[in-house]
C-alpha positions in Angstrom: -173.9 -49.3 29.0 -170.8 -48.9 26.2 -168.7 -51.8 26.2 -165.0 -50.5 27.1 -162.8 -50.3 24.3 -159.6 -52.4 24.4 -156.6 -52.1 22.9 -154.4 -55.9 24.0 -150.3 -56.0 23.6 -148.3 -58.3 23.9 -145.3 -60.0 21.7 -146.8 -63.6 21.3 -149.9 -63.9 18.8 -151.5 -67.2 20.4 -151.3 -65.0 23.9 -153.5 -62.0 22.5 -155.9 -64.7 20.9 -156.4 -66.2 24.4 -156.9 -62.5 25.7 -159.5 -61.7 23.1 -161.4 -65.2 23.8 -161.5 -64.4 27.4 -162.9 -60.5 26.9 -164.9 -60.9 23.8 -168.9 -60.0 24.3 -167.5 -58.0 27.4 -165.4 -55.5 25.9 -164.7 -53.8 22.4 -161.1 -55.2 21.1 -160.0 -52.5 18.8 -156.6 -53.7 17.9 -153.9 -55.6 19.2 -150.2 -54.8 19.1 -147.0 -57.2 19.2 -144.4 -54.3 20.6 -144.4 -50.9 22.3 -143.8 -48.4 19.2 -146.9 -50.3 17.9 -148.8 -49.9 20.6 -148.1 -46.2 21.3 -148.9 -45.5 18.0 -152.3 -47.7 17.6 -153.4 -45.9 21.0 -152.9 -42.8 19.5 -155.0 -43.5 16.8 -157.7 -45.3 18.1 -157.8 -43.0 21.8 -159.1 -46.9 23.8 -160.4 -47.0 27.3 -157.9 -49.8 28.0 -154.4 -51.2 27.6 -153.2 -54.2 28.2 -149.9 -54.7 28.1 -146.2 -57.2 28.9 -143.4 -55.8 30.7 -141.7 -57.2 28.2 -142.3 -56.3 24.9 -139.9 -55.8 21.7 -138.6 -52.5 20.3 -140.3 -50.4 23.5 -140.7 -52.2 27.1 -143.9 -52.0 28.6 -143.0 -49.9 31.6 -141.6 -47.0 29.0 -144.2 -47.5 26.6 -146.6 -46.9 30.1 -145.0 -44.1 31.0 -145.5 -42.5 27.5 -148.7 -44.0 27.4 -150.4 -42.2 30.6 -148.4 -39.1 30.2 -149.7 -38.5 26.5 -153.0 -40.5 27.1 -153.6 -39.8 31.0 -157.6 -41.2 30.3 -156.5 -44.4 29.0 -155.8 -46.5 31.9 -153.1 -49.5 31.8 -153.5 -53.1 32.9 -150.5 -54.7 32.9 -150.5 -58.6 32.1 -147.4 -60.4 32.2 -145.8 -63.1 34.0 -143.2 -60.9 36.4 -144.3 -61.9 39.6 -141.4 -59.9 41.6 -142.9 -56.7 43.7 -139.9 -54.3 42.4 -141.7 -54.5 38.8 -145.4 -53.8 40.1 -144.0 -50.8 41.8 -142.7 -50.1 38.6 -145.1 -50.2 36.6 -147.6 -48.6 39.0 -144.8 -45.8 39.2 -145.5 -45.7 35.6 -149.3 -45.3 35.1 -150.6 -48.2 35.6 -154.1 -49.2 37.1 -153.8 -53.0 37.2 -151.4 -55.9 37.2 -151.8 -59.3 37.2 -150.0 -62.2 35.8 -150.4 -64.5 32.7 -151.4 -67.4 34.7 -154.1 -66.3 36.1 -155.1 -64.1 33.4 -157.8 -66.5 32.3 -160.1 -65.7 35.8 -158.5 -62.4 36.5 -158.6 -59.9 33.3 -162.1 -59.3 32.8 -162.4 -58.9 36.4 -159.3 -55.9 36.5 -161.3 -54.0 33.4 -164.3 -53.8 35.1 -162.3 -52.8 38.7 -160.7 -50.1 36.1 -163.4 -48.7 35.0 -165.4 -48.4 38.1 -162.3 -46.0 39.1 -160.2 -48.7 41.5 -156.6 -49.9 41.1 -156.7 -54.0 40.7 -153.4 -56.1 41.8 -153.2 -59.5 41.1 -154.1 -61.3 44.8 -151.0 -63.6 43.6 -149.1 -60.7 45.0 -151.5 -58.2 46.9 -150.3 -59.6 49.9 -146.1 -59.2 49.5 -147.2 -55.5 48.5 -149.3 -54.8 52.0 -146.2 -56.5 53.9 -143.8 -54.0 51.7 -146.1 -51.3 52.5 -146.3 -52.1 56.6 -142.1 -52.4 56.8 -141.8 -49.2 54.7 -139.8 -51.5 52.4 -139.4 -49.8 48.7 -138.0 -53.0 46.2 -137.0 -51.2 43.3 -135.7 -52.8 39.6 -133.0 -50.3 39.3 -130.0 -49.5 41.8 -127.4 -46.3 42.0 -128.5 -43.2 39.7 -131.4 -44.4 37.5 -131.3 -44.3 33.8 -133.4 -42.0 31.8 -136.1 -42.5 29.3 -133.7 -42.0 26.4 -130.5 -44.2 28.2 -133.5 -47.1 28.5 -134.4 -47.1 25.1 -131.6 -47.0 23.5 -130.0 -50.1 26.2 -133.2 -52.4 24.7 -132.3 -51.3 21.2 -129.0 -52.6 21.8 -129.9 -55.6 23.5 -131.8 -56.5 21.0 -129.3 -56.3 18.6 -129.7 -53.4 16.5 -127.0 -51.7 14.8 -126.1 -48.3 15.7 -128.2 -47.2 12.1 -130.8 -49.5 13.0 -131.1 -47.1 16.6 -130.9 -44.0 15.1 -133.2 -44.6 12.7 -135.6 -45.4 15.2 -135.8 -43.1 17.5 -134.9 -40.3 15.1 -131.6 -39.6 16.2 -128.3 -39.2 15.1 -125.3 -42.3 15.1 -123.3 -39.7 16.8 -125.8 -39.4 19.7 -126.4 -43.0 19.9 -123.2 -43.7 20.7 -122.9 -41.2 23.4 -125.7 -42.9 25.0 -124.2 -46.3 24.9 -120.9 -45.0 26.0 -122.8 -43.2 28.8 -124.6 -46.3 29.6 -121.5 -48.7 29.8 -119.7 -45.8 31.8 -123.2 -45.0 34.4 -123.3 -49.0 35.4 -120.3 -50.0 34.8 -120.3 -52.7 32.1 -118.1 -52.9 29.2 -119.4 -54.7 26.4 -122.6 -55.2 24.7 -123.1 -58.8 25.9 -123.0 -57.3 29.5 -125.6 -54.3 28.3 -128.1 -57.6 27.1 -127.3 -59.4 30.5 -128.3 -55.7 32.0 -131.1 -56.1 29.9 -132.3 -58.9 30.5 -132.1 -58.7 34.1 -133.9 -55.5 34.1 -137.0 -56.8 32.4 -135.8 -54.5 29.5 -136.0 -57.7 27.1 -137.4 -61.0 27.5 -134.9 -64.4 27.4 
């Protein structure tokens, strides 16, 4: 039986050493990315079985870079990894494409176990919080990260780009854009929730899972 291939994300270096310890022998690491551009572009080129990815994640946040991921990808399936224990970003990032989630802590014991659930064709959650998502799903209860009219793809990228402190250039440049239109988004942005400076868009941010502190 072919080993899956891997492709491992995540922004810290000593983190995707730990992940590679834990999977070589198992699985075939192809590459390894340290932020979400990277990562969609790397899984373009080297088509893997698996992703593992942060919510977190510089330049492109793991739940947007999932949602490009499995709609340009659908065969690749997406393990998140990260250390957001709150249900409102599992049902985000399943919303998103994902296949597993399990947190950093107990990735050690757990992420060799969620590849080989993925592959056999099963969804793996994290037991850590399997249980607050059966209770969700018994109430009817729906936590969500995002409250009033929800931002789109473009609004979200541009809010971490901004965050992270990028100039309007920097932006436009990235995501092929013109200044003009970036600054429509980020007035749109500040207008749609309300804030009204770019320390309040980080804070947004930051809260949002957008960024990491």
């Amino acid at each position: 039986m072919m080993k899956p291939r891997v492709l491992l994300a995540d922004d810290h270096t000593l983190v995707l050493d730990g992940y590679r310890k834990i999977l070589e022998g198992c699985c075939d690491i192809v590459g390894t990315a340290e932020d979400g551009r990277t990562l969609l572009k790397m899984a373009h080129q080297l088509l893997p079985d698996i992703v593992t990815l942060d919510i977190s994640m510089p330049q492109l946040n793991g739940i947007d870079a999932a949602r490009k991921l499995h709609r340009e990808l659908p065969e690749t399936k997406i393990i998140f990894v990260t250390m957001h224990a709150d249900q409102a970003y599992l049902t985000e990032a399943f919303k998103a494409g994902a296949t597993g989630y399990l947190l950093k802590r107990s990735a050690g014991s757990e992420l060799l176990q969620a590849i080989q659930s993925v592959m056999n064709g099963h969804n793996y959650v994290t037991p850590l919080i399997a249980k607050s998502l059966v209770q969700s799903m018994v109430t009817g209860r729906k936590p969500s990260l995002t409250t009033g009219q929800p931002l789109t793809p473009r609004q979200r990228e541009v809010l971490q780009l901004v965050a992270e402190g990028n100039t309007v250039k920097e932006i436009a440049t990235a995501l092929d854009i013109s200044p003009k239109t970036v600054e429509f988004h980020k007035t749109q942005l500040m207008e749609q929730l309300d804030l009204h400076t770019t320390a309040e868009l980080t804070r947004y941010a930051l809260t949002h899972g957008l960024i990491s502190s």
